[in-house]
C-alpha positions as CSV (number, residue, x, y, z in Angstrom):
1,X,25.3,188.2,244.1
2,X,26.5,186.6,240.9
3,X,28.7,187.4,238.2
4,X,26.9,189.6,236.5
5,X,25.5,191.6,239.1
6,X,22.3,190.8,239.4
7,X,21.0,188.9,242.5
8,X,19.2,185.6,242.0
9,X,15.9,184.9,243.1
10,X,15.7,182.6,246.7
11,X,13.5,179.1,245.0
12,X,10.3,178.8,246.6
13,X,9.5,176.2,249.2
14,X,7.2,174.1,246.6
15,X,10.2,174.0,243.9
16,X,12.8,172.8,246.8
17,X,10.5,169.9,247.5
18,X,9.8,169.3,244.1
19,X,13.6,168.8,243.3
20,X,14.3,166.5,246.2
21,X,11.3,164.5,245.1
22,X,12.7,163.8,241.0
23,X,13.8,160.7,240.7
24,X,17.3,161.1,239.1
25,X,18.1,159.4,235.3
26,X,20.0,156.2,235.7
27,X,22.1,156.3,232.9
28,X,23.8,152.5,234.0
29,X,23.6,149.7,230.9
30,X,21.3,147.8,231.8
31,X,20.2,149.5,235.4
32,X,23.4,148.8,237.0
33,X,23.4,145.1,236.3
34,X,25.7,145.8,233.4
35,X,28.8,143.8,235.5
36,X,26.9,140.5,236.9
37,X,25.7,140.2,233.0
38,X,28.8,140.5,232.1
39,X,30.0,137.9,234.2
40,X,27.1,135.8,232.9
41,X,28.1,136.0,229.7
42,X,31.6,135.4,229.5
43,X,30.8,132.5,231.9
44,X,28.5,130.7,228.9
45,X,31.7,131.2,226.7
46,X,33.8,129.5,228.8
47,X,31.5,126.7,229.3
48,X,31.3,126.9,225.4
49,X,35.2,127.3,224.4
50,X,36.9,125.9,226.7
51,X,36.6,121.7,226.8
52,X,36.5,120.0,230.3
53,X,37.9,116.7,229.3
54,X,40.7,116.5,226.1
55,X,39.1,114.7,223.2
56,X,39.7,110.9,222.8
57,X,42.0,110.2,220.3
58,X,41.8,106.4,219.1
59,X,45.4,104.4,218.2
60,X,45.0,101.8,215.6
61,X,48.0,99.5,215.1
62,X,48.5,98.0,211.7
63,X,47.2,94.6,210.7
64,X,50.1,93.1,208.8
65,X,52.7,93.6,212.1
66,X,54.5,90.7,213.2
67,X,55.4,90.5,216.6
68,X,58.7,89.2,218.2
69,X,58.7,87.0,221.2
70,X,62.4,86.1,223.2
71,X,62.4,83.8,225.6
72,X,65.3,84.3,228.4
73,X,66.2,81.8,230.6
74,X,68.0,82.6,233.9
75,X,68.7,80.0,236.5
76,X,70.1,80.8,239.9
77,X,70.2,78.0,242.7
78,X,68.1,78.5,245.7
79,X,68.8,77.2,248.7
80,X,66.6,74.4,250.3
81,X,65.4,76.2,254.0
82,X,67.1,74.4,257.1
83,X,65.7,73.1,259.8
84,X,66.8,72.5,262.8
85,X,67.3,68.9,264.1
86,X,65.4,68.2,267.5
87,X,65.5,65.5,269.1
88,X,62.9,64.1,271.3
């Protein structure tokens, strides 16, 4: 018995089946591969965007420099190696 008193009518056995054979709306984007082309997609962008190697950057030096050379001298003495004396 419902709400409003009357009593609702038992579904035949033809409409039971029918309902268990509808095939049901699939309201996902894209049929439910709406995450892995997601994933695709921001995976291109960071192929795009983001740079695997940093960009060469070329140094020039000036033509007109002159360059300073100093020469220093050090001298330490080194010892000549001993040897040991043997006789025959």
């Amino acid at each position: 018995m419902t709400m409003n008193g009357s009593t609702p009518h038992a579904p035949a056995a033809a409409d039971a089946i029918t309902a268990l054979r509808k095939k049901p709306n699939n309201f996902h984007l894209a049929g439910g591969f709406g995450p892995a082309l997601v994933g695709i997609v921001l995976f291109v962008l960071m192929l795009i965007l983001a740079p695997s190697v940093a960009p060469e950057r070329d140094v020039e030096r000036p033509v007109s420099s002159s360059t300073t050379t100093t020469v220093v001298t050090t001298t330490s003495a080194v010892p000549a190696p001993t040897t040991p004396a043997t006789a025959p």
